[in-house]
N, C-alpha and C positions, 0 to 999 in steps of 0.2 A: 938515322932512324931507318929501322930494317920495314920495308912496305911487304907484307904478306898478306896474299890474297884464299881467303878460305873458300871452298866452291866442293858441293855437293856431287859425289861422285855419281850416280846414277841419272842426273840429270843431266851433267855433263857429255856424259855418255850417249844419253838420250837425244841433245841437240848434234853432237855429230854423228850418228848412224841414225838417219830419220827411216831411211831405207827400211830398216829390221823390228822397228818402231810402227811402221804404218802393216808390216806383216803381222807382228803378234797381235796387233787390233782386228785385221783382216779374220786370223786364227779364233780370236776369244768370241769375235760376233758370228761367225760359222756357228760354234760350236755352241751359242747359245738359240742360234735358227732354228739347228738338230734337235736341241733338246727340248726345247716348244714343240717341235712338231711331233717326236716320238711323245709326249706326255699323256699316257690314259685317258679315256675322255668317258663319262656316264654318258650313256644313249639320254636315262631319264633321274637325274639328280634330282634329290631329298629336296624341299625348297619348303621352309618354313615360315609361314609368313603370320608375325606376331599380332594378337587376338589381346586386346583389352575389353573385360564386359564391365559394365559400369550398371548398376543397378538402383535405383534412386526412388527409394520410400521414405512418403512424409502419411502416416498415418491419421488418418480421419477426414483426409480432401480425397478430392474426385479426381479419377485421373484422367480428365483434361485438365485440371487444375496443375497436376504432377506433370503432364507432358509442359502445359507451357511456360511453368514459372520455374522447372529445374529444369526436365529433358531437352528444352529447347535450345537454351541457353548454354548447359553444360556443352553441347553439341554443334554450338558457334566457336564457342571457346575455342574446340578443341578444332576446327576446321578453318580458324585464322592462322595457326600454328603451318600453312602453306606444307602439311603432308597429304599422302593421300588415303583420305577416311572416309568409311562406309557405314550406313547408319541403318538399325533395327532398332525401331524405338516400338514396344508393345507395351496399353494401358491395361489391366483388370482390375478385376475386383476381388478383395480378399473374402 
């Protein structure tokens, strides 16, 4: 029985010239230094920062009645969800 051993030639390679192997890492992380540092930078970038309004009518109650038994609540809900939310809650009258 003939024993042949199959073995990847680029890895082979790789294990004896570590030498030329630890240079083109040397090379690729240089040249990825360079290129972070030359990259464009905005003095004052666009920053949009996303805006849900929620509007909440129950017609022929009072709106303390609308603030506590929807707006209140809606507004728990959404502030256990651990983001960071901002509240304007305004009552009138139609």
């Amino acid at each position: 029985m003939k024993d042949t051993q199959k073995e990847f030639k680029p890895s082979s390679w790789s294990i004896d010239n570590k030498t030329a192997i630890y240079v083109i890492t040397a090379i690729i992380t240089l040249a990825g230094i360079f290129s972070y540092i030359k990259l464009p930078k905005e003095k004052f970038p666009d920053v949009v920062i996303p805006t849900i309004y929620v509007t909440t009518i129950y017609p022929g109650a009072a709106p303390s009645d609308i603030e506590n038994l929807v707006s209140k609540p809606t507004y728990e809900a959404k502030k256990n969800n651990n983001q960071e939310t901002q509240q304007c809650m305004a009552a009138g009258f139609k």
